[in-house]
PyMOL Python script that loads the backbone (N, CA, C, O; Angstrom):
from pymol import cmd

cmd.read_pdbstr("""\
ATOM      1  N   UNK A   1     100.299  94.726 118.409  1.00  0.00           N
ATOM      2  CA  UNK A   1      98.949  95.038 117.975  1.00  0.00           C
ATOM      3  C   UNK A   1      98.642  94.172 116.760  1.00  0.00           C
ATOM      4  O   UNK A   1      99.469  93.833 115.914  1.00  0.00           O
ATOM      5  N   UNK A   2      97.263  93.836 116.782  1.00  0.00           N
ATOM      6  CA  UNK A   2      97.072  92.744 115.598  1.00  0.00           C
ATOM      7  C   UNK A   2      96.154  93.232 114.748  1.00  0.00           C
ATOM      8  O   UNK A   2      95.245  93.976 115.116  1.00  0.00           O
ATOM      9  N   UNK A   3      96.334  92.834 113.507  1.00  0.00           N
ATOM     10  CA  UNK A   3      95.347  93.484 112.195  1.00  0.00           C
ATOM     11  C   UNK A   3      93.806  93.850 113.089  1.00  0.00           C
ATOM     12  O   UNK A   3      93.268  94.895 112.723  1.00  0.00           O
ATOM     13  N   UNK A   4      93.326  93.323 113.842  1.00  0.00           N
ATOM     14  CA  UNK A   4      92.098  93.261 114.769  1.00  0.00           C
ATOM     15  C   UNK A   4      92.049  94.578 115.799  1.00  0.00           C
ATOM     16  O   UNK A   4      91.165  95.428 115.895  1.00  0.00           O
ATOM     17  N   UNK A   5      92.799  94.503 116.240  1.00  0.00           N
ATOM     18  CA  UNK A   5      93.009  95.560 117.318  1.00  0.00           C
ATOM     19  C   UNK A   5      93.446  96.772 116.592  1.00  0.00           C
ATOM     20  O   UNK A   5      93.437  97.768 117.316  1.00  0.00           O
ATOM     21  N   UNK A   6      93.901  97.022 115.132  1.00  0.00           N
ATOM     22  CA  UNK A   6      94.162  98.036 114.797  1.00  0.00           C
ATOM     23  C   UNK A   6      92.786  98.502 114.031  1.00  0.00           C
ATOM     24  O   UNK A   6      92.250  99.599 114.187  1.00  0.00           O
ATOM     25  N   UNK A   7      92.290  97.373 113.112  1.00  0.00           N
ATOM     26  CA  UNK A   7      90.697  97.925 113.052  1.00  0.00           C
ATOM     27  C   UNK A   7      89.707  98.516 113.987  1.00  0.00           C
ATOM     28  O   UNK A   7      88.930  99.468 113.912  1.00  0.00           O
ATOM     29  N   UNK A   8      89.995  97.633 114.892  1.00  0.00           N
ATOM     30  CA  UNK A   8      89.124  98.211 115.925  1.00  0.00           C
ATOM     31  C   UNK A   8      89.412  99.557 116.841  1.00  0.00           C
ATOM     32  O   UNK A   8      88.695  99.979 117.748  1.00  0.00           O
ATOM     33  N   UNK A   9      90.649 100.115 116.361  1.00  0.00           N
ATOM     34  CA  UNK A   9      91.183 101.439 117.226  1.00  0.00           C
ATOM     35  C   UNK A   9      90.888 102.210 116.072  1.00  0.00           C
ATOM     36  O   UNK A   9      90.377 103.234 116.525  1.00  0.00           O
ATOM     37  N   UNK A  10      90.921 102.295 114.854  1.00  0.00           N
ATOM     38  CA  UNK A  10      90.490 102.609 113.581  1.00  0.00           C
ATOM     39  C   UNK A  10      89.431 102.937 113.558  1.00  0.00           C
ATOM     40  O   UNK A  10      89.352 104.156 113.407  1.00  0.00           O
ATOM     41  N   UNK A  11      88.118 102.246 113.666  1.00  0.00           N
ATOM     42  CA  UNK A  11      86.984 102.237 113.887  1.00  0.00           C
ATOM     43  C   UNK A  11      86.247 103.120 115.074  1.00  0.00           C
ATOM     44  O   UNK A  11      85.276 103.861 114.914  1.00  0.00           O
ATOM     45  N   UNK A  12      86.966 102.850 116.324  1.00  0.00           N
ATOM     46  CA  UNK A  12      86.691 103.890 117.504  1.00  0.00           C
ATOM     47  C   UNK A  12      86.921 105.398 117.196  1.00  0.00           C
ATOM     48  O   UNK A  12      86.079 106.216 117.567  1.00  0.00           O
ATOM     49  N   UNK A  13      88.071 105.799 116.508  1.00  0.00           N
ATOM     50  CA  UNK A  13      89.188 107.263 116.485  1.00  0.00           C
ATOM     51  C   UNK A  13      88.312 107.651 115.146  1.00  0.00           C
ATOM     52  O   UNK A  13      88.352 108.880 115.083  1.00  0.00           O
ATOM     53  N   UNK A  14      87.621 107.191 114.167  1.00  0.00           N
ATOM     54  CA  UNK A  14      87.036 107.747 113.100  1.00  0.00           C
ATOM     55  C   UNK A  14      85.487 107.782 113.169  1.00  0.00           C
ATOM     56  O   UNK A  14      84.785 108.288 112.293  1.00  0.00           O
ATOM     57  N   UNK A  15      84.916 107.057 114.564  1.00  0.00           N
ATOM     58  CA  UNK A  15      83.569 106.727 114.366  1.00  0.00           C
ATOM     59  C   UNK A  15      82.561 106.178 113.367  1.00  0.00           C
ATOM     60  O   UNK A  15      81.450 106.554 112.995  1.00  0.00           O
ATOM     61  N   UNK A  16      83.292 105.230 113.089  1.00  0.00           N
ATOM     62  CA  UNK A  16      82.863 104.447 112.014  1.00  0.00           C
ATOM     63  C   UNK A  16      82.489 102.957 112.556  1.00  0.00           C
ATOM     64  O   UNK A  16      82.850 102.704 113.706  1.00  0.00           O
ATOM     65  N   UNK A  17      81.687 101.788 111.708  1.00  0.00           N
ATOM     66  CA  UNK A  17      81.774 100.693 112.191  1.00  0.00           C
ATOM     67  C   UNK A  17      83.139  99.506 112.023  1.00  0.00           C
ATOM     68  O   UNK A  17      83.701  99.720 110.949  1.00  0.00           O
ATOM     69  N   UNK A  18      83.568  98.740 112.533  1.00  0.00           N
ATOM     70  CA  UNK A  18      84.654  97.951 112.465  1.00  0.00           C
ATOM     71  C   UNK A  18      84.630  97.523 110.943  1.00  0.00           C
ATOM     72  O   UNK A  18      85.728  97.230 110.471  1.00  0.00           O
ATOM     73  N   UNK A  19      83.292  97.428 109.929  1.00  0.00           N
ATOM     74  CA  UNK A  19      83.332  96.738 108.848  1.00  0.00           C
ATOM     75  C   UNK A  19      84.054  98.039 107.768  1.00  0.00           C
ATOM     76  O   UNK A  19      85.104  97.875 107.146  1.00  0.00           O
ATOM     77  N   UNK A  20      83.280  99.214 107.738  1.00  0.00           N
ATOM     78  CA  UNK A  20      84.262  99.823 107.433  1.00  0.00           C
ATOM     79  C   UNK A  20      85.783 100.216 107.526  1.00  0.00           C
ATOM     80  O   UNK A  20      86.579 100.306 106.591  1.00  0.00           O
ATOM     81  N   UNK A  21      86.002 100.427 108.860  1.00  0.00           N
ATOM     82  CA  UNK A  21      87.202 100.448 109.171  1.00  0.00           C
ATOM     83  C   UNK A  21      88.190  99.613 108.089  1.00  0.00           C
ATOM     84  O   UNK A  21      88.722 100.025 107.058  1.00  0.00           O
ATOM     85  N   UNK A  22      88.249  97.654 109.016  1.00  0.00           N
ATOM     86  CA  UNK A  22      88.399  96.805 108.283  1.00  0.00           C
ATOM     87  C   UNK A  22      88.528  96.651 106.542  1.00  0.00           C
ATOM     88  O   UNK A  22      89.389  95.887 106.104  1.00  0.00           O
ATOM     89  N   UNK A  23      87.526  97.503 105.469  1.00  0.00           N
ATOM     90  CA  UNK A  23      87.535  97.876 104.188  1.00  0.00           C
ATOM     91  C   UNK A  23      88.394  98.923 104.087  1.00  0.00           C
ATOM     92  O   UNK A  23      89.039  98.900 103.039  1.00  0.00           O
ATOM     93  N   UNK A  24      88.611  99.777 104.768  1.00  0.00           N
ATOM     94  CA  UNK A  24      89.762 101.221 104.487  1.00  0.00           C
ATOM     95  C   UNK A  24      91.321 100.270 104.666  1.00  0.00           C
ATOM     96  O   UNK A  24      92.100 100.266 103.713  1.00  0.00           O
ATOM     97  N   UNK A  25      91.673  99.480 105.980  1.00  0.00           N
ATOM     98  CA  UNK A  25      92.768  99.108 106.175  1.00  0.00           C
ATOM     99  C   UNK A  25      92.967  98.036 104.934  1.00  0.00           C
ATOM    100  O   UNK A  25      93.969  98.304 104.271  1.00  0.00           O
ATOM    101  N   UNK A  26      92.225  96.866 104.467  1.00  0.00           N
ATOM    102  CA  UNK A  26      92.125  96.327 103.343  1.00  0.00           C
ATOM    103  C   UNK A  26      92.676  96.602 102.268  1.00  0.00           C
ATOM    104  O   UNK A  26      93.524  95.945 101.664  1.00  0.00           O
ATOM    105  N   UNK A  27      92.023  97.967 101.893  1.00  0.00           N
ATOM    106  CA  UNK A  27      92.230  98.942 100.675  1.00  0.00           C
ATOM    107  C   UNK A  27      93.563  99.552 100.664  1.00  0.00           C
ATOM    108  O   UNK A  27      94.093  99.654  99.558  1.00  0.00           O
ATOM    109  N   UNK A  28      94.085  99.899 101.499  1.00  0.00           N
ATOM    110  CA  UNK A  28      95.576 100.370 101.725  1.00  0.00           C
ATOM    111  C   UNK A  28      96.714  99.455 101.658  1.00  0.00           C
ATOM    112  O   UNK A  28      97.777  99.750 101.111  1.00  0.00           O
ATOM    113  N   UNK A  29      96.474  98.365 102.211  1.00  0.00           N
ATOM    114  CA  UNK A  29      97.123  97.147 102.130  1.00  0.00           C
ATOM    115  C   UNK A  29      97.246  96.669 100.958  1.00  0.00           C
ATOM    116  O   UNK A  29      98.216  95.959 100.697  1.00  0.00           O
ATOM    117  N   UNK A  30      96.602  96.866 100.324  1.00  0.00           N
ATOM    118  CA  UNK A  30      96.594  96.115  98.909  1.00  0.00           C
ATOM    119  C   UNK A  30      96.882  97.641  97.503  1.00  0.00           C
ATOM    120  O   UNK A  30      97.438  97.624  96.405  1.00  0.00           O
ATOM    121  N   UNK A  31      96.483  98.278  97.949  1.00  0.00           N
ATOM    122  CA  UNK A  31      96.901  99.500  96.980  1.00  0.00           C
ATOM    123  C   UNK A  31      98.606  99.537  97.457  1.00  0.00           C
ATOM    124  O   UNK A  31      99.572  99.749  96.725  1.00  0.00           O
ATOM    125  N   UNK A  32      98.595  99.325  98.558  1.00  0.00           N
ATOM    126  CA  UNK A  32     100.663  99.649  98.743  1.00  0.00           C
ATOM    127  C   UNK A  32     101.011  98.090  98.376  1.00  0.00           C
ATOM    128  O   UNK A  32     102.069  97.984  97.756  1.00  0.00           O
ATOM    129  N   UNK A  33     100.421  97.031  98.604  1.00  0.00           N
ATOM    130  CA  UNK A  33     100.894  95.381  97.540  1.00  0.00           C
ATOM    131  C   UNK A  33     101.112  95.928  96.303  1.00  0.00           C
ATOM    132  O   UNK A  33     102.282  96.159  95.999  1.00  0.00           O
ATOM    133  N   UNK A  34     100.058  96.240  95.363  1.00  0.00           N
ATOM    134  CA  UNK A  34      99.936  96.284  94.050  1.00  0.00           C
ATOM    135  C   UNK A  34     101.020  97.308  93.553  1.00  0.00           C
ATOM    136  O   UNK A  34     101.577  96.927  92.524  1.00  0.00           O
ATOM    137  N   UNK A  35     101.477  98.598  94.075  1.00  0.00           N
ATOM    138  CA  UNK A  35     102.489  99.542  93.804  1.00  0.00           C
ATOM    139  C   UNK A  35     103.698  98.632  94.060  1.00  0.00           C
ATOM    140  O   UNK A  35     104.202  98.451  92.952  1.00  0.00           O
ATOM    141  N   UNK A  36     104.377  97.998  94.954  1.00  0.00           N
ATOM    142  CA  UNK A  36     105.055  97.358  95.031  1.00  0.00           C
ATOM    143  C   UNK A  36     105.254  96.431  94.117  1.00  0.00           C
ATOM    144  O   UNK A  36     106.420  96.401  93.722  1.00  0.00           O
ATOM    145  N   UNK A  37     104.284  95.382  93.461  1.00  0.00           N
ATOM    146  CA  UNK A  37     104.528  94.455  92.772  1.00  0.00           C
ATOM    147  C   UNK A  37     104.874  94.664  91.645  1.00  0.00           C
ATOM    148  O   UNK A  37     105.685  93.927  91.086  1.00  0.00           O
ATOM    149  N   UNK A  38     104.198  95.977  90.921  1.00  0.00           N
ATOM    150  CA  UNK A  38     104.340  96.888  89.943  1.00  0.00           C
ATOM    151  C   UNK A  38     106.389  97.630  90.175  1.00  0.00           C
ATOM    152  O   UNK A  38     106.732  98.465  89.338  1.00  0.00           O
ATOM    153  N   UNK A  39     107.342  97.256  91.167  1.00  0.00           N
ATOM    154  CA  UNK A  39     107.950  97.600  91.118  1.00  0.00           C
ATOM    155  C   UNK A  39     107.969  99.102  91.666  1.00  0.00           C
ATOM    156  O   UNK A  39     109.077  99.561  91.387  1.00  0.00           O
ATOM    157  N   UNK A  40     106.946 100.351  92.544  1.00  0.00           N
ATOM    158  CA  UNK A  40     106.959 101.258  92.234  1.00  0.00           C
ATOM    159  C   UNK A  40     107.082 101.419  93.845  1.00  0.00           C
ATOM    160  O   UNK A  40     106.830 100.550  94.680  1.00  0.00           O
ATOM    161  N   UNK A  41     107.460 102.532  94.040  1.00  0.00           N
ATOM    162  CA  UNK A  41     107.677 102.739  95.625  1.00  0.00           C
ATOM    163  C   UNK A  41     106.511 103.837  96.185  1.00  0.00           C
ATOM    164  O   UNK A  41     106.005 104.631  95.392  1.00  0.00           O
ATOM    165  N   UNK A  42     106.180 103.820  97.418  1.00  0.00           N
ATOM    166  CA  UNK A  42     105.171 104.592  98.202  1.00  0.00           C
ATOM    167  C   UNK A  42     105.755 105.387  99.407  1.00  0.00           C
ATOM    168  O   UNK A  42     106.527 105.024 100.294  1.00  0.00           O
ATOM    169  N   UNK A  43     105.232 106.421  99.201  1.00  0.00           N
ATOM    170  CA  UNK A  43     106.221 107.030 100.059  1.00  0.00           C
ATOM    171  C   UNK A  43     105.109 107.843 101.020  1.00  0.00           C
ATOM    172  O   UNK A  43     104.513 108.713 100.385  1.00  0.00           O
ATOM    173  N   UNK A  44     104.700 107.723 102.487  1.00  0.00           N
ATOM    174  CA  UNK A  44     103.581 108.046 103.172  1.00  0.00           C
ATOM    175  C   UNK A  44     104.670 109.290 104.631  1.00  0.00           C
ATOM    176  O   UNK A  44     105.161 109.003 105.722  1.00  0.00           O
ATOM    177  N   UNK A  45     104.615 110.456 103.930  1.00  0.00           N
ATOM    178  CA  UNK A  45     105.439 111.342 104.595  1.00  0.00           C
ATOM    179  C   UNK A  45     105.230 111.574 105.457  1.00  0.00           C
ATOM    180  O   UNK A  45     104.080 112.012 105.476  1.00  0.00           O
ATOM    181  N   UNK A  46     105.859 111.576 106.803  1.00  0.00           N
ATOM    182  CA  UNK A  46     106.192 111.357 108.097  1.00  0.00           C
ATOM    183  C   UNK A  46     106.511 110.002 108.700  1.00  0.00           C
ATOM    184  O   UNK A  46     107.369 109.778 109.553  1.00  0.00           O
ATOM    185  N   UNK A  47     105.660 109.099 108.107  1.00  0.00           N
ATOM    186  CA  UNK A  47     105.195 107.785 108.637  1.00  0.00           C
ATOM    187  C   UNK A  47     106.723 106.961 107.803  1.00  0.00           C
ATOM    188  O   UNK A  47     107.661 106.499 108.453  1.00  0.00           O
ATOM    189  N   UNK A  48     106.642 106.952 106.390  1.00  0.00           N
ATOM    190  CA  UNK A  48     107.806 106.019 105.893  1.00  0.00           C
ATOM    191  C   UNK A  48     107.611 105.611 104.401  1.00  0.00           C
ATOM    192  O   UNK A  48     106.624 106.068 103.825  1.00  0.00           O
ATOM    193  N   UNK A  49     108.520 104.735 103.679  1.00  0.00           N
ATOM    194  CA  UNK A  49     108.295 104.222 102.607  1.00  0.00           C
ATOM    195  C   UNK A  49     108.502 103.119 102.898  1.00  0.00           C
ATOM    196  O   UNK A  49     109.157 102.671 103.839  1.00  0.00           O
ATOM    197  N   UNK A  50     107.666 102.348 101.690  1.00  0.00           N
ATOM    198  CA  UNK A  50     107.786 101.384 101.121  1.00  0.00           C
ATOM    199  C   UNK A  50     108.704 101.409 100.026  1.00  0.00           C
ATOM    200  O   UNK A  50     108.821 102.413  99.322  1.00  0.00           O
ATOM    201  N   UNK A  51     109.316 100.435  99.854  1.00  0.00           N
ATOM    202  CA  UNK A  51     109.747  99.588  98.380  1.00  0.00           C
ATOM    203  C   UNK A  51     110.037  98.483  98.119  1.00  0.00           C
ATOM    204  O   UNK A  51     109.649  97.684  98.972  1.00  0.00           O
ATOM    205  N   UNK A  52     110.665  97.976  97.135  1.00  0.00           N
ATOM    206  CA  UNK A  52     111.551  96.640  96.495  1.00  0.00           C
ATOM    207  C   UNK A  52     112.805  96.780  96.377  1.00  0.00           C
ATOM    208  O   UNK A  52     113.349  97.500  95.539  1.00  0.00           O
ATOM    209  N   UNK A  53     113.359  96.102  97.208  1.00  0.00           N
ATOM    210  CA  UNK A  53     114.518  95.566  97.070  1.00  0.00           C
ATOM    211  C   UNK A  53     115.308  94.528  96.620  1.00  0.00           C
ATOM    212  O   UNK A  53     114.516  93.592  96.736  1.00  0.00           O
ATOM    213  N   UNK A  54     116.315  94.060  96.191  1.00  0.00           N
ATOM    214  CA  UNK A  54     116.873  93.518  95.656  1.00  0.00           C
ATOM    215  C   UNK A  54     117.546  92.292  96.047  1.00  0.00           C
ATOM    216  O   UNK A  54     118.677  92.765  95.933  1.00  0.00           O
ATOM    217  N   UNK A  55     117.785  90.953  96.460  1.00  0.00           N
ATOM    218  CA  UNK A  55     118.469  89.742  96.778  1.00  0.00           C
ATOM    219  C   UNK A  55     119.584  88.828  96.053  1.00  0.00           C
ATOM    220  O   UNK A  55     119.351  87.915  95.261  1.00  0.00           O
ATOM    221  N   UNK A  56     120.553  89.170  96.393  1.00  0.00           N
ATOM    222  CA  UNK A  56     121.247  88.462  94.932  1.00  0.00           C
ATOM    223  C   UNK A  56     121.209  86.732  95.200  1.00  0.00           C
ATOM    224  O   UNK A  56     120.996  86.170  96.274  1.00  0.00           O
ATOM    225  N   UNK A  57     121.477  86.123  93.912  1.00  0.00           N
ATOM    226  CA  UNK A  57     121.239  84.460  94.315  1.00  0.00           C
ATOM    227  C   UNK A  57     122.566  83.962  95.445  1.00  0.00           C
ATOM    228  O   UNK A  57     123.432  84.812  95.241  1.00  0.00           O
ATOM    229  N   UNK A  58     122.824  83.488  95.967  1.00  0.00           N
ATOM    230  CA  UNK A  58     123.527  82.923  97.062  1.00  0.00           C
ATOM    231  C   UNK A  58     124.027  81.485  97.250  1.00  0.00           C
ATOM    232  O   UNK A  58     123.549  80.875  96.293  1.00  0.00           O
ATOM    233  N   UNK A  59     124.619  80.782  97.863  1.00  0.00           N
ATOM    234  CA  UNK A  59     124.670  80.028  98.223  1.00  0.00           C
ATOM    235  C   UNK A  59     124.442  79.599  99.702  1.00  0.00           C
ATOM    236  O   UNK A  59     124.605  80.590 100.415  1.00  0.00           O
ATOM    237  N   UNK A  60     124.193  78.728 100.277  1.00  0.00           N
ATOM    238  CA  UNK A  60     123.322  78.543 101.590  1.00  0.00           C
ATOM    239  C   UNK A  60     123.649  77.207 102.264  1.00  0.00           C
ATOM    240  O   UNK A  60     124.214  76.550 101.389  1.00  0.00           O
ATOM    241  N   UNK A  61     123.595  76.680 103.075  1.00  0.00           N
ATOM    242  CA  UNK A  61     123.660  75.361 103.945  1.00  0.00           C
ATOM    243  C   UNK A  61     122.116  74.999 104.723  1.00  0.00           C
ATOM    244  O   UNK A  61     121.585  75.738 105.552  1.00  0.00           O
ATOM    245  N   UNK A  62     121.601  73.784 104.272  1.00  0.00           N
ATOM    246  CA  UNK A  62     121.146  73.054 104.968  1.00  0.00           C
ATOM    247  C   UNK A  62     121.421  72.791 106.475  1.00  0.00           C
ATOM    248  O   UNK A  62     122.332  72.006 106.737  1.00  0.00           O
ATOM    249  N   UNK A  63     120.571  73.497 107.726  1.00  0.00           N
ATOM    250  CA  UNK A  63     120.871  73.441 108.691  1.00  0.00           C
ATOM    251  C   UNK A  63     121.421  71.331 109.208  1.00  0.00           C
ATOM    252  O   UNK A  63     122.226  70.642 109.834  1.00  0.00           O
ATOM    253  N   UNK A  64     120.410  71.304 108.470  1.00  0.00           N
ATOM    254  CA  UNK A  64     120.156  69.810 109.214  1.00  0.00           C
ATOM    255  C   UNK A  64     121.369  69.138 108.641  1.00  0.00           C
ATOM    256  O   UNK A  64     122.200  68.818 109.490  1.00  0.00           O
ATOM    257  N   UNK A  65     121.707  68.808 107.202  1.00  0.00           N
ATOM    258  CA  UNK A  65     122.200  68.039 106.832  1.00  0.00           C
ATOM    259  C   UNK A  65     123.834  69.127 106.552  1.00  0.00           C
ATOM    260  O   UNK A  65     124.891  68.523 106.734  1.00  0.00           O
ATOM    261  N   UNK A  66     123.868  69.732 106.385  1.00  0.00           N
ATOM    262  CA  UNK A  66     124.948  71.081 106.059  1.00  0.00           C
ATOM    263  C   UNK A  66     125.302  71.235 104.339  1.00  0.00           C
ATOM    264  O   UNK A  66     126.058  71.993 103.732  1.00  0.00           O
ATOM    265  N   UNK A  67     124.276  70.024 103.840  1.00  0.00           N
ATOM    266  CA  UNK A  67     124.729  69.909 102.470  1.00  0.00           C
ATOM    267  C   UNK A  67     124.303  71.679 101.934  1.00  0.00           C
ATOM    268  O   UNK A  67     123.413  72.429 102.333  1.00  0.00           O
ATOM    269  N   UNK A  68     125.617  71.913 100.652  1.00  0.00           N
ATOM    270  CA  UNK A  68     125.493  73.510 100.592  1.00  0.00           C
ATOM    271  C   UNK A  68     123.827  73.120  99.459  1.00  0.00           C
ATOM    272  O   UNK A  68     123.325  72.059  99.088  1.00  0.00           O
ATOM    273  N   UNK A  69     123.396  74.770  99.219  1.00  0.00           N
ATOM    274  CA  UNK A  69     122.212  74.683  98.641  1.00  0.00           C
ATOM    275  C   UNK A  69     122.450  76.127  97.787  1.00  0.00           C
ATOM    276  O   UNK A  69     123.192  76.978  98.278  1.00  0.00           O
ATOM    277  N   UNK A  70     121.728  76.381  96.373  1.00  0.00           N
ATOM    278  CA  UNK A  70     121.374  77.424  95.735  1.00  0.00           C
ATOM    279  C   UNK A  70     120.342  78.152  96.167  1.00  0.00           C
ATOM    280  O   UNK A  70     119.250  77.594  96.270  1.00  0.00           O
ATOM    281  N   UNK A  71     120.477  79.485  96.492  1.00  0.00           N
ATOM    282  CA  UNK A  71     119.172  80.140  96.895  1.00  0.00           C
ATOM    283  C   UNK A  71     119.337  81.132  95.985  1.00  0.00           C
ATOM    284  O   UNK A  71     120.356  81.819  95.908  1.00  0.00           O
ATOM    285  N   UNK A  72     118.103  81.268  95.092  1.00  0.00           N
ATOM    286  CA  UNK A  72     118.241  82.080  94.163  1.00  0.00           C
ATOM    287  C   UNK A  72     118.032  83.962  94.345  1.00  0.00           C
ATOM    288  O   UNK A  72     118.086  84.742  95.296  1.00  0.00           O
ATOM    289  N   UNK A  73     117.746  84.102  92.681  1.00  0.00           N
ATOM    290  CA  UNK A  73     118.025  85.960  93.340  1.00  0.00           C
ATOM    291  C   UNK A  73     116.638  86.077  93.577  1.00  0.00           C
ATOM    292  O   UNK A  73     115.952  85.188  93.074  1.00  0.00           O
ATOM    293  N   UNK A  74     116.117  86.865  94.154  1.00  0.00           N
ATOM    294  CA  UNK A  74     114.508  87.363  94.677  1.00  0.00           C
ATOM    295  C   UNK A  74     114.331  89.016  95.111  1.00  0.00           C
ATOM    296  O   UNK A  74     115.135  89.788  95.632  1.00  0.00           O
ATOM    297  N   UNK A  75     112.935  89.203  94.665  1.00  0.00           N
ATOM    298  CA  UNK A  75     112.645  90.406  95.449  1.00  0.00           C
ATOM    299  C   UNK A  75     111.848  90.825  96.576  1.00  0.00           C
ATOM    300  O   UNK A  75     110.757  90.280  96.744  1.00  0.00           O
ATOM    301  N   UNK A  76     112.364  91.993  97.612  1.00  0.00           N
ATOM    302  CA  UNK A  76     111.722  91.516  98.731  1.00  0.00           C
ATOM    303  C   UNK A  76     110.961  92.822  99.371  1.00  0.00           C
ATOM    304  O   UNK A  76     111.983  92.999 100.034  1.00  0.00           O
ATOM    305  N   UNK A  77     110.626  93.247  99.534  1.00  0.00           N
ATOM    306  CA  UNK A  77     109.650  94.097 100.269  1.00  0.00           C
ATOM    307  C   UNK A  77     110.756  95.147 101.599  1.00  0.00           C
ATOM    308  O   UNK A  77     111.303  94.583 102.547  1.00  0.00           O
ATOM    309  N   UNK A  78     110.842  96.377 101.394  1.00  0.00           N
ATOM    310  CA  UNK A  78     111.689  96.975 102.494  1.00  0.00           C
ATOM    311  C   UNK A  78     110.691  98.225 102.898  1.00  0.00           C
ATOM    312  O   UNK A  78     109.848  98.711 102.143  1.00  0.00           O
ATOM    313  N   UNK A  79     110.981  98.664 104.325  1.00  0.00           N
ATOM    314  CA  UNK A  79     110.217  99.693 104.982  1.00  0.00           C
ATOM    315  C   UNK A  79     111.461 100.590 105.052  1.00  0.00           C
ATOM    316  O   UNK A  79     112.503  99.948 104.916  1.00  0.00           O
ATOM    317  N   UNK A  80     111.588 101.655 105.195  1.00  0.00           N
ATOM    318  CA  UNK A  80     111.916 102.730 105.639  1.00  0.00           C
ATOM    319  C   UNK A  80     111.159 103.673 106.584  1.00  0.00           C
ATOM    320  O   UNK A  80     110.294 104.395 106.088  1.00  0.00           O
ATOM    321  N   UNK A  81     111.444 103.741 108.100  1.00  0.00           N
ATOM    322  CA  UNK A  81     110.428 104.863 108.368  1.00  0.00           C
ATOM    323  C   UNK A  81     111.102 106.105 108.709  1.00  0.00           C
ATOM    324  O   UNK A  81     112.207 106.108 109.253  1.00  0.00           O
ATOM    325  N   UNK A  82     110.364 107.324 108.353  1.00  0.00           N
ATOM    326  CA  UNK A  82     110.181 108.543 108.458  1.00  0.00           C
ATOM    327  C   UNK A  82     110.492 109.159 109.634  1.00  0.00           C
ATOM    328  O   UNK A  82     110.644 108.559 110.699  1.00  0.00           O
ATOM    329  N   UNK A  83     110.582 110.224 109.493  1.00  0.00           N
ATOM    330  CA  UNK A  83     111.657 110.989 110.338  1.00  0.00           C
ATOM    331  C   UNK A  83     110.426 111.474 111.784  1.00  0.00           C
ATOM    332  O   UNK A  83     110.634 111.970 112.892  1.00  0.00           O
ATOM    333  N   UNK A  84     109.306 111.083 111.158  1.00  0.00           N
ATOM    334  CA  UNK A  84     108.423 111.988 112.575  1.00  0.00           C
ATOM    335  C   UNK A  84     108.208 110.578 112.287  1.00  0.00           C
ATOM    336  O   UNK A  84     108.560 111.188 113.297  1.00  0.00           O
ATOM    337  N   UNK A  85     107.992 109.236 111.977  1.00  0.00           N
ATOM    338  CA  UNK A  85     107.708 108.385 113.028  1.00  0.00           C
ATOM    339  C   UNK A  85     109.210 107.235 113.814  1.00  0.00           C
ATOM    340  O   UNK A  85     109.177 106.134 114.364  1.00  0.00           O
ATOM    341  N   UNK A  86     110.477 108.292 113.454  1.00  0.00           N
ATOM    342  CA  UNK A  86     111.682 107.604 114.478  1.00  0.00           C
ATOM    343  C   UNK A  86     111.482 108.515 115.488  1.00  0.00           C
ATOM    344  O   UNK A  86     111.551 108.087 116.640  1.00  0.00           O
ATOM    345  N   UNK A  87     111.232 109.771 115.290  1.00  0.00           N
ATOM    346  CA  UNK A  87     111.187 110.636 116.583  1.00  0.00           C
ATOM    347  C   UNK A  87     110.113 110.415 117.428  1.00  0.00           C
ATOM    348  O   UNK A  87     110.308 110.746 118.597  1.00  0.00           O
ATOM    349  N   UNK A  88     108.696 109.799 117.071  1.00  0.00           N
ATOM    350  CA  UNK A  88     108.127 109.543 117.765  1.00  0.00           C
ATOM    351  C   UNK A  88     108.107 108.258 118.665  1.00  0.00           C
ATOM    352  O   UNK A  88     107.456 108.048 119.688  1.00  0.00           O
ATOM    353  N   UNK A  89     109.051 107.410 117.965  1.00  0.00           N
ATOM    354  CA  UNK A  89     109.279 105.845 119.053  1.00  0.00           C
ATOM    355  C   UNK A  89     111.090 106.257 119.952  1.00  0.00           C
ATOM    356  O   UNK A  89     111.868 105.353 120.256  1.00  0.00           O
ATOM    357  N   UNK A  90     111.274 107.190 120.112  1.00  0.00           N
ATOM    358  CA  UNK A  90     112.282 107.693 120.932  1.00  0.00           C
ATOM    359  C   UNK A  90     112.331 107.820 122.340  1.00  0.00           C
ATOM    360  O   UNK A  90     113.328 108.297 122.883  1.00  0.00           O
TER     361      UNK A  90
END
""", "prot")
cmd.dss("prot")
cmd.show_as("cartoon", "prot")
cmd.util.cbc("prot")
cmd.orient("prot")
């Protein structure tokens, strides 16, 4: 399903127009970015959490050439989902 097709099932199930819709999914997307970037976790009960996780720096190989490479430490974005939405993809 694509950002499109979920507006638009959004839009049908709430009776609203796609532009709204589209502004609600927007708004969520970016309110769960901004908690995240802020370091802070979201937690949407049944469905799952969000958070930040942790990457330590590494070392790595160049597929092409195999020369080794530094990949540093980073943070990365993790889902967890919820217990009524594993039971529901069962």
């Amino acid at each position: 399903m694509t950002k499109a097709n979920l507006v638009e099932k959004m839009a049908r199930d709430s009776g609203t127009s796609k532009a709204v819709a589209e502004k609600a999914l927007n708004s969520l997307i970016d309110a769960i970015t901004k908690t995240l970037k802020k370091g802070n976790k979201v937690a949407l009960v049944g469905f799952g959490s969000f958070s930040v996780g942790k990457r330590k720096a590494r070392t790595g190989r160049n597929p092409q050439t195999g020369a080794t490479i530094k990949i540093a430490a980073r943070k990365v974005p993790k889902f967890s989902a919820g217990k009524t939405l594993k039971d529901a993809v069962k």
